[in-house]
TORZAFI-977053 format. One record per residue (C-alpha): x, y, z; chain; residue number from 0; residue in three letters. Coordinates in nm, 2 decimals. Example, Ala and Ser with C-alpha at 12.3 -4.5 7.8 and 13.67 -1.06 7.14 Angstrom:
! residues 2
+--------+--------+--------+-------+------+---------+
|   east |  north |     up | kolba | segu | tordren |
+--------+--------+--------+-------+------+---------+
|   1.23 |  -0.45 |   0.78 |     A |    0 |     ALA |
|   1.37 |  -0.11 |   0.71 |     A |    1 |     SER |
+--------+--------+--------+-------+------+---------+
! end
This chain:
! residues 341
+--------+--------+--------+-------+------+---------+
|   east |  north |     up | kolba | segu | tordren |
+--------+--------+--------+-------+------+---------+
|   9.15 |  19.45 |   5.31 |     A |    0 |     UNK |
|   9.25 |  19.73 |   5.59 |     A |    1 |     UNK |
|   9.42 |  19.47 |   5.79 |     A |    2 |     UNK |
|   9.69 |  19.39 |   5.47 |     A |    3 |     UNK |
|   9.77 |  19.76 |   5.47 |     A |    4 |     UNK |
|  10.10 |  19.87 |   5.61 |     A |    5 |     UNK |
|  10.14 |  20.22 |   5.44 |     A |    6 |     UNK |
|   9.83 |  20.34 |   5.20 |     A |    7 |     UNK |
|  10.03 |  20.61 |   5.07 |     A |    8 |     UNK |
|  10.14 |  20.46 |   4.73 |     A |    9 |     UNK |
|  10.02 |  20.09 |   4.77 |     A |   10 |     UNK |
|  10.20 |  19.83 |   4.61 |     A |   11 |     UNK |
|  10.19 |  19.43 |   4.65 |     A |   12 |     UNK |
|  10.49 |  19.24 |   4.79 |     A |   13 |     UNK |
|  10.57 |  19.16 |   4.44 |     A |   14 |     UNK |
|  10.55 |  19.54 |   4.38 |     A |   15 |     UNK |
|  10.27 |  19.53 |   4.20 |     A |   16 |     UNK |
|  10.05 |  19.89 |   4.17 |     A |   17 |     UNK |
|   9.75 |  19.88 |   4.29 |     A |   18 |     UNK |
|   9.55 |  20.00 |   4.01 |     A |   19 |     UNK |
|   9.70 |  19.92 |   3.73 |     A |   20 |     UNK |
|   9.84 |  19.60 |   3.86 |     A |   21 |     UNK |
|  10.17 |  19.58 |   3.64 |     A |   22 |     UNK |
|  10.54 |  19.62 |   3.84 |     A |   23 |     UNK |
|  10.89 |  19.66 |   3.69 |     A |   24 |     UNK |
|  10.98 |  19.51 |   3.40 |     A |   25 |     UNK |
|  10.64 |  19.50 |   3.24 |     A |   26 |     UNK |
|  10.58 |  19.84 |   3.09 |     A |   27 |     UNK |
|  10.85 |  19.99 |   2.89 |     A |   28 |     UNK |
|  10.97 |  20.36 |   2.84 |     A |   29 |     UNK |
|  10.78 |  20.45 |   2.50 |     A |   30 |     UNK |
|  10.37 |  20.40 |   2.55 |     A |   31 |     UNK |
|  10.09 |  20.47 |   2.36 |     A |   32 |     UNK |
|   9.78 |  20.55 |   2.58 |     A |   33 |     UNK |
|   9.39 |  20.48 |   2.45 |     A |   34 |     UNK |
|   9.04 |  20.46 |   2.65 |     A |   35 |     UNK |
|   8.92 |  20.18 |   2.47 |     A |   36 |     UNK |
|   9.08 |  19.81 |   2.50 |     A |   37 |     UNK |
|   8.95 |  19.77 |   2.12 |     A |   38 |     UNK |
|   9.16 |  20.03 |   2.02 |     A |   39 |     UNK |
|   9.46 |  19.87 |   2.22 |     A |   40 |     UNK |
|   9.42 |  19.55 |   2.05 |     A |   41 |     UNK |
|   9.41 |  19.74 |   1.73 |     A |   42 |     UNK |
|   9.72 |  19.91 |   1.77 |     A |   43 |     UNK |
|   9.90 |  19.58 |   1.94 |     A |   44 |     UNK |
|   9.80 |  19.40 |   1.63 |     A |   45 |     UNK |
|  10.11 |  19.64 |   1.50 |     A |   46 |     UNK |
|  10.35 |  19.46 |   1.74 |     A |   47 |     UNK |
|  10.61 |  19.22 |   1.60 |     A |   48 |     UNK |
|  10.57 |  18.84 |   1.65 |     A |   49 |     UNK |
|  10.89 |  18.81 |   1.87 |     A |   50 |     UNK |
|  10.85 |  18.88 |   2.19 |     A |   51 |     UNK |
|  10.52 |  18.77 |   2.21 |     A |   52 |     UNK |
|  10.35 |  19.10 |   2.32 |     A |   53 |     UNK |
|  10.29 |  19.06 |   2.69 |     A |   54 |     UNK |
|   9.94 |  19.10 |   2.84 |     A |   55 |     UNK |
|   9.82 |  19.24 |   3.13 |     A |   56 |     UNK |
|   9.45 |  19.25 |   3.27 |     A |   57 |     UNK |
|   9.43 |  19.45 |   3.62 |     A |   58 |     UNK |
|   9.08 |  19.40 |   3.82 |     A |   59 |     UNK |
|   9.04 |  19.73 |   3.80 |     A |   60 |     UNK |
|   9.01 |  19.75 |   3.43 |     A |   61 |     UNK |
|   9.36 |  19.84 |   3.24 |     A |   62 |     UNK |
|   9.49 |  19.70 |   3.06 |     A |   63 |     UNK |
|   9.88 |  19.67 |   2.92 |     A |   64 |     UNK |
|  10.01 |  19.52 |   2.65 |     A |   65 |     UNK |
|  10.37 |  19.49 |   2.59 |     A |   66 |     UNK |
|  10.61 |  19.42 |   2.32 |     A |   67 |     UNK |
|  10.86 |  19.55 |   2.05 |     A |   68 |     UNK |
|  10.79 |  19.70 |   1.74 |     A |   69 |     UNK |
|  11.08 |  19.71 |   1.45 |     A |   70 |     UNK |
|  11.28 |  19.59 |   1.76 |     A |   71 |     UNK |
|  11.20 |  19.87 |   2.01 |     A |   72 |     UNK |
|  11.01 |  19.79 |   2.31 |     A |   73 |     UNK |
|  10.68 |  19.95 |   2.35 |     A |   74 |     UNK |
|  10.33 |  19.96 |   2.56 |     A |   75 |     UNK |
|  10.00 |  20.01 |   2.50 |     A |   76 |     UNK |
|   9.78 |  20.07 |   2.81 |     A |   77 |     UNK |
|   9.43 |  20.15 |   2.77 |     A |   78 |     UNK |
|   9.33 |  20.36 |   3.06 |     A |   79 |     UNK |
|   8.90 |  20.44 |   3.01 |     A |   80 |     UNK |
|   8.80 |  20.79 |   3.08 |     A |   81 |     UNK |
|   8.85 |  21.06 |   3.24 |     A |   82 |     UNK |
|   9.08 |  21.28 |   3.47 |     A |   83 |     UNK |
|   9.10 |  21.00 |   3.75 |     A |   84 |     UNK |
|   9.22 |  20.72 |   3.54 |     A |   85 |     UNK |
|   9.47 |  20.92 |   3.38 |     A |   86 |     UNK |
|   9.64 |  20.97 |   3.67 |     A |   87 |     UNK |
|   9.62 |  20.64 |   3.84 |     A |   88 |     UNK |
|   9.83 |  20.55 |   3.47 |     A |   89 |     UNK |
|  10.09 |  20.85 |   3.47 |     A |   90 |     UNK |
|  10.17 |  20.84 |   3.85 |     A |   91 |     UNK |
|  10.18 |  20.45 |   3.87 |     A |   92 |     UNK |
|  10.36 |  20.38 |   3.53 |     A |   93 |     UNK |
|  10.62 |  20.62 |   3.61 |     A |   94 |     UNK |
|  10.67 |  20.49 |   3.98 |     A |   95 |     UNK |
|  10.73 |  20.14 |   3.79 |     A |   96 |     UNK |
|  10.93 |  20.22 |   3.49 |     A |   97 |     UNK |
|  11.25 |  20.39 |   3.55 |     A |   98 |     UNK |
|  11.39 |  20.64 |   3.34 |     A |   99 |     UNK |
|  11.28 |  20.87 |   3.05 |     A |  100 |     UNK |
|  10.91 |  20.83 |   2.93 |     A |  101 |     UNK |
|  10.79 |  20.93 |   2.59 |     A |  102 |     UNK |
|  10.38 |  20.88 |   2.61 |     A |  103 |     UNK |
|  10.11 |  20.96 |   2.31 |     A |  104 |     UNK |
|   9.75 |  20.95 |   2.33 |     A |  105 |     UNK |
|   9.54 |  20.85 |   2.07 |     A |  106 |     UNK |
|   9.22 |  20.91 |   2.16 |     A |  107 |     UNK |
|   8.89 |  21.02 |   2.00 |     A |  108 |     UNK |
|   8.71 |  21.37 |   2.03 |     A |  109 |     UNK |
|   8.47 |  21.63 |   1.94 |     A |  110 |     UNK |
|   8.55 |  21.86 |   1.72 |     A |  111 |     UNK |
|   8.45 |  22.21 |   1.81 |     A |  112 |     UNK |
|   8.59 |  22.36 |   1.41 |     A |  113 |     UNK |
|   8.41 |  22.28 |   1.10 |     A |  114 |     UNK |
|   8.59 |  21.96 |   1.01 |     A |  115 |     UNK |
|   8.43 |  21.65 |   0.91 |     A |  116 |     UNK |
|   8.44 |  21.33 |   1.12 |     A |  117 |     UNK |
|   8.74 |  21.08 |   1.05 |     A |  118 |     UNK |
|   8.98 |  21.39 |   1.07 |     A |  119 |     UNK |
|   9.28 |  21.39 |   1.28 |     A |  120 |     UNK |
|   9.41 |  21.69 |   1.51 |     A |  121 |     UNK |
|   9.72 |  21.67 |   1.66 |     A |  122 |     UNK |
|   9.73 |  21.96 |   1.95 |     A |  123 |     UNK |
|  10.02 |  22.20 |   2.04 |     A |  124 |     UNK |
|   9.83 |  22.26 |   2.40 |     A |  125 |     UNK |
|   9.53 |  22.18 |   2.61 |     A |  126 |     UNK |
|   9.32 |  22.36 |   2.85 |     A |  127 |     UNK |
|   9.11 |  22.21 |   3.15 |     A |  128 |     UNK |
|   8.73 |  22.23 |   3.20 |     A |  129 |     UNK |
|   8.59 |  22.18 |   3.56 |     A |  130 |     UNK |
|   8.23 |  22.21 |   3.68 |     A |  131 |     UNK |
|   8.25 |  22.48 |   3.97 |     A |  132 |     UNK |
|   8.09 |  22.29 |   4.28 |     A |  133 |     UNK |
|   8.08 |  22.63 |   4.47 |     A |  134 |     UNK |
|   7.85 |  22.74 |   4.22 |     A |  135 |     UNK |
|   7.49 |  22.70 |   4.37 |     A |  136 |     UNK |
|   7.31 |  22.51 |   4.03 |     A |  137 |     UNK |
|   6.97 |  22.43 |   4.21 |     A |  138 |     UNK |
|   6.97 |  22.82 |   4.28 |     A |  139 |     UNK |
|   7.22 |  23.05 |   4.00 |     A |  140 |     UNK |
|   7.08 |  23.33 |   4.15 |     A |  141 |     UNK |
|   7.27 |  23.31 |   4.47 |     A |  142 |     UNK |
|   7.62 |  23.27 |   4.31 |     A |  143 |     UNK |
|   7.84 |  23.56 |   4.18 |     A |  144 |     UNK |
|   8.08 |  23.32 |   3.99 |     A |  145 |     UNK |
|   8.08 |  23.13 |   3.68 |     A |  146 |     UNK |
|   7.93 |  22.76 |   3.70 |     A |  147 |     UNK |
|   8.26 |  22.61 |   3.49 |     A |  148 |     UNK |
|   8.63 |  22.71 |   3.54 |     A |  149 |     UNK |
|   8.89 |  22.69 |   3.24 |     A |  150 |     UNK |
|   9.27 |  22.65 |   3.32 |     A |  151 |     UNK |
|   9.54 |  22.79 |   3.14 |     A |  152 |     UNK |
|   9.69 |  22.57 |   2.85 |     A |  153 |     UNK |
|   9.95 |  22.38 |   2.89 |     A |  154 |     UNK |
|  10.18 |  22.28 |   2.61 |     A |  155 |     UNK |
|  10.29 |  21.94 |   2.46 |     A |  156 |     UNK |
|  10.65 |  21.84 |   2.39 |     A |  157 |     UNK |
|  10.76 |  22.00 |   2.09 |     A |  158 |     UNK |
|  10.96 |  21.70 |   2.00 |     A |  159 |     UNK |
|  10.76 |  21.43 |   2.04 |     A |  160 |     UNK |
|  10.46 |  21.62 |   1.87 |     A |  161 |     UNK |
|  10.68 |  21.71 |   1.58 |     A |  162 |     UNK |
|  10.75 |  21.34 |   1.57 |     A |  163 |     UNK |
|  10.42 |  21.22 |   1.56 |     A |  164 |     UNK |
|  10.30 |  21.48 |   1.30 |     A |  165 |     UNK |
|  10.55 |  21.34 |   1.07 |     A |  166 |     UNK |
|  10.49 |  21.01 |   1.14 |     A |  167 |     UNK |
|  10.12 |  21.08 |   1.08 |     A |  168 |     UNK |
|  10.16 |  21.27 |   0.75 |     A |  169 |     UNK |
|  10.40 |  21.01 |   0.59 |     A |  170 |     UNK |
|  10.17 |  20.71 |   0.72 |     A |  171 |     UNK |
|   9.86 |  20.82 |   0.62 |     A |  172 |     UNK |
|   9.70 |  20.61 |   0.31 |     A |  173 |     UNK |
|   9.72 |  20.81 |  -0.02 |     A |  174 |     UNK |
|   9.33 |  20.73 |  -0.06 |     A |  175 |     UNK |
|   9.22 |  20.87 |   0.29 |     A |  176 |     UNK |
|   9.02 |  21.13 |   0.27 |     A |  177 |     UNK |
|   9.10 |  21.22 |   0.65 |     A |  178 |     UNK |
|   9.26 |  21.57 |   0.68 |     A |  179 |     UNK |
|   9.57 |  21.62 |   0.90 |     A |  180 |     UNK |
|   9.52 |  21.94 |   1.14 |     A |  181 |     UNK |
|   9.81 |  22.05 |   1.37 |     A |  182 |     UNK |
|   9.87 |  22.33 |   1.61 |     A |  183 |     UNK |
|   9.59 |  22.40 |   1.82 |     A |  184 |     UNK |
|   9.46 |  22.35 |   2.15 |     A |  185 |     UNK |
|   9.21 |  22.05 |   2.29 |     A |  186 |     UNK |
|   9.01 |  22.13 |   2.62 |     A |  187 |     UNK |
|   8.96 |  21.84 |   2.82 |     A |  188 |     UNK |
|   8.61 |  21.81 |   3.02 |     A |  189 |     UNK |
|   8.61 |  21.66 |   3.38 |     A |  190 |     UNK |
|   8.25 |  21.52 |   3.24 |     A |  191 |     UNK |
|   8.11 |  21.41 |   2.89 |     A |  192 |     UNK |
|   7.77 |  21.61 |   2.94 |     A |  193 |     UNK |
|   7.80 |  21.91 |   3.21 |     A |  194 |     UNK |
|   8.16 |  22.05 |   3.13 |     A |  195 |     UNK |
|   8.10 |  21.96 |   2.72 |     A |  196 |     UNK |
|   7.79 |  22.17 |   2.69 |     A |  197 |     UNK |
|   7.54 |  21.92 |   2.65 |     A |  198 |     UNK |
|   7.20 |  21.95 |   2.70 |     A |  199 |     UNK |
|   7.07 |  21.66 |   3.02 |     A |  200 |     UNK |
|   6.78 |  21.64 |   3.20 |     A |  201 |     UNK |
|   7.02 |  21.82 |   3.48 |     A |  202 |     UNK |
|   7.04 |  22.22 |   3.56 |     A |  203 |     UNK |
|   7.37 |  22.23 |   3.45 |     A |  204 |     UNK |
|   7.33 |  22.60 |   3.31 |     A |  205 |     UNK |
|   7.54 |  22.54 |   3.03 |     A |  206 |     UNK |
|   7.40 |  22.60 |   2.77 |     A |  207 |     UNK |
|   7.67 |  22.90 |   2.64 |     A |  208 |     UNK |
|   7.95 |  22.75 |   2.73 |     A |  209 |     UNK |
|   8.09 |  22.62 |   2.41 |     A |  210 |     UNK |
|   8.08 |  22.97 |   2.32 |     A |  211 |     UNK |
|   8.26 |  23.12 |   2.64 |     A |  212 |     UNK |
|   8.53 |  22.84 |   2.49 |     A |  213 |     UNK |
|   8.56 |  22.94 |   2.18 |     A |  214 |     UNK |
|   8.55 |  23.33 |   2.30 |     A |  215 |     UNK |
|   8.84 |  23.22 |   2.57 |     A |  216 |     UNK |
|   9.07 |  23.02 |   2.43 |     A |  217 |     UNK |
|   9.25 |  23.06 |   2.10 |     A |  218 |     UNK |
|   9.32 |  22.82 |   1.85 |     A |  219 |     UNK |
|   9.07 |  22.59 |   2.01 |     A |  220 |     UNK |
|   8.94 |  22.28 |   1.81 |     A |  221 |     UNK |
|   8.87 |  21.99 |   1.96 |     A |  222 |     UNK |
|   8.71 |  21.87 |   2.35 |     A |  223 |     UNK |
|   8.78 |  21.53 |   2.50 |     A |  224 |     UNK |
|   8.85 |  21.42 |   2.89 |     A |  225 |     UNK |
|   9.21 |  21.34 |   2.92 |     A |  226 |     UNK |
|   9.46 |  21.53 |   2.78 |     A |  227 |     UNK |
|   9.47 |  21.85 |   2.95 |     A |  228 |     UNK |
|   9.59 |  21.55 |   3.32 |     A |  229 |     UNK |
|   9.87 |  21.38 |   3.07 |     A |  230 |     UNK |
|  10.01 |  21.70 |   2.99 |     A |  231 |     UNK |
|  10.00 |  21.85 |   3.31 |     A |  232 |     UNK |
|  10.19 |  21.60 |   3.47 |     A |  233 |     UNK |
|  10.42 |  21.54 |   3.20 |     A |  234 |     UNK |
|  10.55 |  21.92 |   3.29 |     A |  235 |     UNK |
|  10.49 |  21.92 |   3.63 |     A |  236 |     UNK |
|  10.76 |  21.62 |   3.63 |     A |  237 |     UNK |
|  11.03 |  21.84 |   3.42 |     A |  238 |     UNK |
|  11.36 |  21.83 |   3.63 |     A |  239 |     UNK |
|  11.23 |  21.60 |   3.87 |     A |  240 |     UNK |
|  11.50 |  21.50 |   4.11 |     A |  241 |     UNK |
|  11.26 |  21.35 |   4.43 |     A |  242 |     UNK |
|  11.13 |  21.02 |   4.44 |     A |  243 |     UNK |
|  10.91 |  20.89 |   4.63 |     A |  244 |     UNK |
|  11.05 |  20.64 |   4.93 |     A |  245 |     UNK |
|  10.93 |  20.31 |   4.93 |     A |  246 |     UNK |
|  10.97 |  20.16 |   5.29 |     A |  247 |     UNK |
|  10.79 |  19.84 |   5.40 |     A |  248 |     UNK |
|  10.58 |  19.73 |   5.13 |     A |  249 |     UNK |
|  10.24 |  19.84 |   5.16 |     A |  250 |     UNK |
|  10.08 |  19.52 |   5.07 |     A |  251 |     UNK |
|  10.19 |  19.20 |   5.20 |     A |  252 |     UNK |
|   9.91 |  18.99 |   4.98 |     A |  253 |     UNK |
|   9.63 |  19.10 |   4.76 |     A |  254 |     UNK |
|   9.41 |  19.23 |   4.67 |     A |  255 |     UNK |
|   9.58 |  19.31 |   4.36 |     A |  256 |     UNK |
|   9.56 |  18.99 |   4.14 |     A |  257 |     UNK |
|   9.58 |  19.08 |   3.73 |     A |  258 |     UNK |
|   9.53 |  18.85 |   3.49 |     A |  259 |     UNK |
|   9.81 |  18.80 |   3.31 |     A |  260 |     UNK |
|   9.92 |  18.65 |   2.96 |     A |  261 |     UNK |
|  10.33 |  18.63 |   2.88 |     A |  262 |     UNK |
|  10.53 |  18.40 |   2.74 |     A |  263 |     UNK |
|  10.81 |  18.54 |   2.91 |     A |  264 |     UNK |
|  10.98 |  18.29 |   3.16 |     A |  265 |     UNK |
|  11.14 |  18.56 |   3.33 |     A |  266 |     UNK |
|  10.86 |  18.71 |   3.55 |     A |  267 |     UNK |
|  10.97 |  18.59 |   3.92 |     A |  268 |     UNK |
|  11.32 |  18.81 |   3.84 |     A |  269 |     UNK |
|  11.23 |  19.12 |   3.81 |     A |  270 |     UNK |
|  11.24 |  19.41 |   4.11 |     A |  271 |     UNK |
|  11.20 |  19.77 |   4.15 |     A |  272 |     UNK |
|  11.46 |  19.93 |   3.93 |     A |  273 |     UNK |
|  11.69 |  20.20 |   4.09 |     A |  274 |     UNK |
|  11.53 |  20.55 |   3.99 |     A |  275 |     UNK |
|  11.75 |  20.75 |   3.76 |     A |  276 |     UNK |
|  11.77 |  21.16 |   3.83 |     A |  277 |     UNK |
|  11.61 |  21.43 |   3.60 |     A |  278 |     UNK |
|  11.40 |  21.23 |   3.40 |     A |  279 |     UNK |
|  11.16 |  21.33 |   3.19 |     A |  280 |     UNK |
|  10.84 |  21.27 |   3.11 |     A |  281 |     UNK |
|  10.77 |  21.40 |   2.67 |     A |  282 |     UNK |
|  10.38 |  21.42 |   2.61 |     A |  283 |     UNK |
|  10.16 |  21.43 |   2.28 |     A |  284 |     UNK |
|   9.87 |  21.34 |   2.17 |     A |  285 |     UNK |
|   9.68 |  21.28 |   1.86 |     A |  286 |     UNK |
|   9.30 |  21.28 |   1.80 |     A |  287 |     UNK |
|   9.08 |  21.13 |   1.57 |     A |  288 |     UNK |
|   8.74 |  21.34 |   1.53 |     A |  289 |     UNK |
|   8.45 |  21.10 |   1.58 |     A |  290 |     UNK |
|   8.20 |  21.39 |   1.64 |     A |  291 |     UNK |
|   8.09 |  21.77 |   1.51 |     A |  292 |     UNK |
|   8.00 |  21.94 |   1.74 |     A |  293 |     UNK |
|   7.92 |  22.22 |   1.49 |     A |  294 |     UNK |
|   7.74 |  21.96 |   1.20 |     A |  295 |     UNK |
|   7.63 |  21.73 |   1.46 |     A |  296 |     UNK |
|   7.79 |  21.46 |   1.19 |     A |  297 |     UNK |
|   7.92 |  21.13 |   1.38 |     A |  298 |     UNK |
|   8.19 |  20.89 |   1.23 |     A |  299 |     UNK |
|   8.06 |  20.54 |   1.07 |     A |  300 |     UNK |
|   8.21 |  20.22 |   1.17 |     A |  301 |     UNK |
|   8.41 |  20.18 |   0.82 |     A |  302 |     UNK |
|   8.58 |  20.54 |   0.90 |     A |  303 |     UNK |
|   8.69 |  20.42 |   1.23 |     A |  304 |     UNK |
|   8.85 |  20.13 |   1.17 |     A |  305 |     UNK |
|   9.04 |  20.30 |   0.90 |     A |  306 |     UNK |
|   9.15 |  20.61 |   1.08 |     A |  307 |     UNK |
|   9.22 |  20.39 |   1.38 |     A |  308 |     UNK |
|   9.46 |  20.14 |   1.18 |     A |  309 |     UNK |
|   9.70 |  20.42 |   1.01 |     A |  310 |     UNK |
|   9.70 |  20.67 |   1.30 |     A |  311 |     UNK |
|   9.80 |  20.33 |   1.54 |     A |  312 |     UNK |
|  10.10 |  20.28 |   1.30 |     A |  313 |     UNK |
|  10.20 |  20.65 |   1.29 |     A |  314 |     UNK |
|  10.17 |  20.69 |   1.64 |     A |  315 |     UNK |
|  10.40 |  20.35 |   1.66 |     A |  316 |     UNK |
|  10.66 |  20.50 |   1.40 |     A |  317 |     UNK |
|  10.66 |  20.85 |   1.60 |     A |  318 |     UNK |
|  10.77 |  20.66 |   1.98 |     A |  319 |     UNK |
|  11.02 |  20.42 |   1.75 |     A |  320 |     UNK |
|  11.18 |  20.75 |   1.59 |     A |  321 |     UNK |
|  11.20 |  20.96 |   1.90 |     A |  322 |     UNK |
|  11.55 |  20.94 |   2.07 |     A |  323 |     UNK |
|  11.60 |  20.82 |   2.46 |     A |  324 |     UNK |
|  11.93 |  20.77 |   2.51 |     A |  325 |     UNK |
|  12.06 |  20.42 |   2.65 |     A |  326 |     UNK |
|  12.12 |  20.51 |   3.00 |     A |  327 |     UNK |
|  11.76 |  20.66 |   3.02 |     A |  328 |     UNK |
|  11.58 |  20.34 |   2.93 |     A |  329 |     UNK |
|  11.43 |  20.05 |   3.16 |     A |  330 |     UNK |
|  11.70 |  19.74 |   3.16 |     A |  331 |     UNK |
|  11.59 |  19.49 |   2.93 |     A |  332 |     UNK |
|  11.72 |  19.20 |   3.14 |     A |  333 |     UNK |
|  11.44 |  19.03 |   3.32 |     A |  334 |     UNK |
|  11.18 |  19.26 |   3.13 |     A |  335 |     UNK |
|  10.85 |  19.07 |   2.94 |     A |  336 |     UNK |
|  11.00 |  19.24 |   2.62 |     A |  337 |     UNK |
|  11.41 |  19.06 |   2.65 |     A |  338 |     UNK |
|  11.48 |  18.87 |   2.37 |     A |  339 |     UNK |
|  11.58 |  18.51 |   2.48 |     A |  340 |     UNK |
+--------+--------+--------+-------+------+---------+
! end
């Protein structure tokens, strides 16, 4: 592979293909929902309409993409798995292939940290980080002064988009739900689903007060997932972004990025790296469905998921069809998997 490598700063394929998520221009559009599990993609795809067919994309390094319109406006659904990592390898390489404005939601599921039962849906004003501290000596505590886990500051969602998906969750949900609706308070994402939640492993993680130290901390808090604390960050890091990053040579001449692909679009072979567009903006929410207590220790059945899952998909849908980008701040349709031909 080495010897295909020109510049490994921000690989692409001559095709300008990214390497991880293995989509290039034209395939994802400006409005995307994000989800860990490609079940819950295909769920919310299902949502799509008929025309364009949606447009599927299967990278070898496991996301995947699915584009298409709904009620006429093109939309994505990438389903990224877990953690920190992944959601930046989605964030950094969608926006270095989709130019303009981008208005992202996660759906995602959670644990909830506030005595709510499973099946019930938080919609988060911030988020804080939670990293295990590898300075922190945890074979021997006794020789370290500091704390074995760091929490960040929060960072906050976009006020519009959130506003936009709490509506659109609140007018979509089914009169005979019995899923509550909880809005503004703050989600800490984990950089691991045992050390940096509090559980209990086999491992001296010397955790075992540190859903208290949380709840002691951070106001508000209520629920604790991995992912996103990264989306939010990056979404205001990127605020007034005028610098883009310069693409010389290609990176990669050949492989080894080789997606498998589904589209009935006859346009792929015309599409290229659209021109970047000044002070874009990058609007972040994020909704989540409660599939654990943490407090109860109560876990969601299959029956609650699949219905939470359907009407939260369409609000989420609803919220990214209602929220504004103007024209000129959208990806060109021409030559895109979701033209109309």
């Amino acid at each position: 592979m080495k010897d295909l490598l020109t510049d490994a700063n921000f690989p692409r394929t001559a095709d300008q293909r990214v390497y991880h998520l293995g989509v290039r221009p034209g395939e994802v559009a400006n409005r995307i929902v994000t989800v860990g599990s490609p079940s819950r993609a295909n769920t919310i795809a299902s949502f799509l309409d008929a025309q364009p067919k949606p447009f599927v994309l299967n990278s070898e390094r496991g996301f995947l993409t699915i584009t298409g319109r709904y009620k006429g406006t093109p939309i994505s659904i990438v389903s990224i798995g877990m953690g920190n990592p992944n959601m930046d390898f989605f964030v950094r390489e969608i926006k270095e292939t989709v130019t303009g404005d981008l208005a992202i939601v996660r759906l995602g599921s959670c644990g909830a940290l506030i005595d709510v039962p499973p099946a019930t849906v938080v919609v988060p004003k911030a988020s804080v980080a939670i990293t295990r501290n590898f300075d922190f000596d945890f074979a021997s505590p006794e020789n370290s002064d500091e704390a074995a886990y760091k929490i960040s500051k929060p960072v906050s969602a976009d006020d519009e988009l959130t506003a936009e998906v709490i509506k659109a969750l609140q007018a979509g949900k089914p009169s005979g739900s019995a899923s509550a609706i909880i809005t503004g308070t703050v989600n800490a994402s984990a950089d691991s689903f045992y050390s940096s939640q509090g559980r209990q492993t086999s491992f001296p993680d010397h955790n075992s007060h540190l859903i208290e130290h949380l709840q002691e901390k951070v106001e508000n808090l209520a629920t604790l997932e991995m992912e996103t604390f990264h989306l939010f960050h990056l979404a205001a890091c990127w605020v007034g972004r005028t610098v883009f990053s310069q693409v010389g040579s290609t990176p990669l001449t050949t492989g080894p990025v080789i997606p498998v692909i589904e589209s009935s679009s006859p346009t792929q072979h015309l599409r290229s790296a659209p021109p970047p567009l000044p002070n874009s903006v990058i609007r972040a929410a994020a909704t989540h469905m409660v599939f654990a207590s943490r407090k109860s220790k109560d876990f969601i059945n299959p029956q609650q998921v699949e219905e939470v899952e359907n009407w939260t998909a369409q609000g989420i849908l609803n919220a990214l069809f209602n929220i504004q980008i103007p024209e000129d701040r959208l990806h060109a349709s021409e030559g895109s998997v979701w033209e109309l031909v």
